[in-house]
N, C-alpha and C positions, 0 to 999 in steps of 0.2 A: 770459577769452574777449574780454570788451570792452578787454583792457587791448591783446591781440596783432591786434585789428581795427584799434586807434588805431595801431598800428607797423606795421602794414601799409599803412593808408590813408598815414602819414607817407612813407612809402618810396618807394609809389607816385606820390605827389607829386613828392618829390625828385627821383626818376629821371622825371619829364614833365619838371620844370622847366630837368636840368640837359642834356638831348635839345632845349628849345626856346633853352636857352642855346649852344648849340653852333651853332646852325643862324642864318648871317648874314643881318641884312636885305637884303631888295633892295636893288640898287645905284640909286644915280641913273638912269633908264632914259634920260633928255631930256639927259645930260649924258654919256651914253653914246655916246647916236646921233651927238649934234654931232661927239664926238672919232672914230667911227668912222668918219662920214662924212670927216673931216677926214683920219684915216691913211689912208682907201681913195683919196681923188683925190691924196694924197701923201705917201704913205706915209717916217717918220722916226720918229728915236727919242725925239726931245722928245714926241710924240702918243702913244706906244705908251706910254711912261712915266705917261705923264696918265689911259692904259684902263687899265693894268696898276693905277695908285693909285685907281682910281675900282671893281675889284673886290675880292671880299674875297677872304682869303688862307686857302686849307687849309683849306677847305668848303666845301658847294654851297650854293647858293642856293635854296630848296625854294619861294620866293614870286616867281614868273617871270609869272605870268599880266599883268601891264600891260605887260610888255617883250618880246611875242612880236613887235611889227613889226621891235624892234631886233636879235632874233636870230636871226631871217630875212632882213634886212640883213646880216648880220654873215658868217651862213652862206654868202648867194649871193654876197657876193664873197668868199670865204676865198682866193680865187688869189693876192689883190693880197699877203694875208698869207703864203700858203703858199712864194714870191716869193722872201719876204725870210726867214723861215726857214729856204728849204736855199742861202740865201748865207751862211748862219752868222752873220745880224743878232742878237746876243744879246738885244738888247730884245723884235722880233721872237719868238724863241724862247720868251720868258720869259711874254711876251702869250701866244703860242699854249698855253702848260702853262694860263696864269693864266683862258683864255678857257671852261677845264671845270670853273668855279664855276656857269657860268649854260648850261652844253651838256647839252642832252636831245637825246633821239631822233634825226632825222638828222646834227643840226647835233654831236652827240657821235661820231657814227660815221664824221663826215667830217674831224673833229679827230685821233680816232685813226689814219686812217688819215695823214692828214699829220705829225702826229707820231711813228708806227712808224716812218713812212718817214725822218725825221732820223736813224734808225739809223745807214743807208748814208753818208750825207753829212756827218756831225760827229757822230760815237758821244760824244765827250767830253762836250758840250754837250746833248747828250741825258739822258745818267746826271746831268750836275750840275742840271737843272732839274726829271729825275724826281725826285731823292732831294730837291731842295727843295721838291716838293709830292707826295710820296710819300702825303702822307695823301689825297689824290681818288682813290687807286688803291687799294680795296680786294684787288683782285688784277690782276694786270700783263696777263694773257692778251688780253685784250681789245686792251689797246694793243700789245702788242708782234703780237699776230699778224693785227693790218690792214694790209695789203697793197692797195698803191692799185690793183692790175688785183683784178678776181675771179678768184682761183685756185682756187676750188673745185670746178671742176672740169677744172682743169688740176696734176695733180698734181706735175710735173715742175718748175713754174714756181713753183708753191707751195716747193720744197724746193729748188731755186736762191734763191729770196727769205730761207729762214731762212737757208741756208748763209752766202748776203751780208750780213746781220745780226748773224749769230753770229760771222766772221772779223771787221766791221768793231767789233764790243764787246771781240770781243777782242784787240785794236790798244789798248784805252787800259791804258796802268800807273801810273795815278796810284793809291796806295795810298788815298787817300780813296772812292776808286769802286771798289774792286774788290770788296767784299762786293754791292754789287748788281749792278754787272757778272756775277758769277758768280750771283745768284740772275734775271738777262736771261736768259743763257745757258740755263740750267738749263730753261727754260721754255719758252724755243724749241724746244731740244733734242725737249721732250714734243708741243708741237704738231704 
């Protein structure tokens, strides 16, 4: 009995520790702001490159509490950023996947909806920056069916937005995208 309490307590252990191993430190928040502040009054990709290496990569950030002015900052201007990603800025782009290690509650909801909407305007660029952070997407639904007008109660408009999304995925044939290409598709399809 005491021998499968000791295998028990060990396991439990193991699986806390490798749960707090997974989960990145906060980012720099002071060195954040600067570079934010810095890409919002002019926005380039030498700065986007600088937020992009300053967050972590293919995890969230679960320790946000000292960086809530910077990402309230970051949220109220997301236009300067949203701007440059449906001009097809790849940096831009890569910032905006990279920017849902430290996105909660609104500032998540206005990501996704900026980023669904990359569907329309560069499907390719889209599929290659989900499938390189495919692990912050537990499931896709969320991003793929924010929709920057509220269409929830516009059903019509709701179902012109997938159809526009679903024709613009299925435009890329690069055989590296097509397995999530088809699991985009598939999802729209149900929403």
């Amino acid at each position: 009995m005491m021998r499968r309490m000791a295998v028990i307590g060990a396991w439990l252990l193991l699986a806390t520790a490798a749960g707090l191993a997974q989960t990145p430190p906060a980012p720099d928040w002071k060195a954040l702001e600067d570079n934010w502040n810095a890409y919002y009054a002019e926005p380039n990709e030498e700065v986007a490159q600088k937020l992009i290496a300053l967050l972590p990569d293919g995890a969230k950030v679960m320790d946000i509490k000292d960086g809530f002015t910077v990402l309230n900052s970051i949220n109220d201007h997301l236009g300067v950023l949203e701007g440059e990603i449906y001009s097809g800025n790849p940096a831009a782009v890569k910032l905006g996947f990279r920017l849902f290690t430290i996105a909660y509650g609104g500032f998540e909801v206005n990501l996704n909806k900026i980023m669904g909407n990359l569907i329309a305007f560069n499907p390719r660029i889209f599929l290659e920056e989900l499938g390189a952070n495919r692990d912050l997407f537990p499931n896709l639904e969320t991003l793929l069916g924010s929709f920057l007008r509220d269409t929830a109660s516009d059903a019509v408009a709701r179902d012109l937005e997938k159809k526009l999304r679903i024709k613009s995925l299925e435009s890329v044939e690069e055989k590296s995208l097509k397995s999530l290409r088809s699991e985009c598709i598939k999802i729209l399809k149900k929403l």
